[in-house]
N, C-alpha and C positions, 0 to 999 in steps of 0.2 A: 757247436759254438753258439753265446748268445750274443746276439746282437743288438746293443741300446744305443738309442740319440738323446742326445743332450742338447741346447744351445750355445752354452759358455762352461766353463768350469767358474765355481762363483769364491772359491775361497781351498786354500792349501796349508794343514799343517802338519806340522814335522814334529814330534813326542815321541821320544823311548825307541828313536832307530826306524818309527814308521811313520812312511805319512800318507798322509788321508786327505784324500778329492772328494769337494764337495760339489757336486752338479747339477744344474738347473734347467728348467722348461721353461718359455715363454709360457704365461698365463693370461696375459692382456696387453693392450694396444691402447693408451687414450689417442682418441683420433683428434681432439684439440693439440693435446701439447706434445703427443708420440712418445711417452714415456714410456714406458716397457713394466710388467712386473712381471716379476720370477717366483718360481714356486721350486722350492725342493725335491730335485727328482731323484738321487741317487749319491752315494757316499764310496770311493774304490781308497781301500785299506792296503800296501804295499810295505813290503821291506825300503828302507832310506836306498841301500845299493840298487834295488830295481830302480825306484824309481831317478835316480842319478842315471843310471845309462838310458833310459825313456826319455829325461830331458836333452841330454848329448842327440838319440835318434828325433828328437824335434826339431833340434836345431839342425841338423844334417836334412830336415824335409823341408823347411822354413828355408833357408839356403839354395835349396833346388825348385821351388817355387818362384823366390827373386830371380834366377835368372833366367827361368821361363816368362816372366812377364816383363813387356816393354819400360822402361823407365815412365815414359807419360801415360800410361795405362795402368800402375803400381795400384793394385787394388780393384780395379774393372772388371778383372778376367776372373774365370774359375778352372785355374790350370790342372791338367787329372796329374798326380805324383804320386809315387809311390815309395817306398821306400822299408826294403826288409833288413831288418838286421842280423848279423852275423852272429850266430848259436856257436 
């Protein structure tokens, strides 16, 4: 298996039953103003039906995150979750 990092997913679209993640790498830091730029790292091409049950399995990991973290801590933590989906 390969395994990539990304920072964000930077743009999603959906044509002809597939859609396509577009994804990005930090490429700089202004230290005055901390803006951020992104550089183009990678593009993942799926069937619509994959990536509909990929979004259902995020929100089911998104959901078991929130209730691993405190209400006043919402975003502090870096909780480990996992979540496999059923083949």
């Amino acid at each position: 298996m390969l395994d990539l990092f990304s920072e964000r997913i930077v743009n999603v679209q959906i044509h002809q039953g597939i859609a396509r993640l577009d994804f990005a790498r930090l490429e700089s830091v202004n230290p005055e103003t901390k803006e951020v730029a992104l550089k183009p790292a990678m593009r993942v091409a799926m069937p619509l039906a994959a990536f509909m049950e990929m979004a259902d399995h995020i929100g089911k990991i998104r959901e078991n995150i929130l209730k691993q973290m405190p209400s006043s801590n919402a975003g502090a933590t870096d909780p480990s979750v996992s979540f496999t989906p059923k083949s």
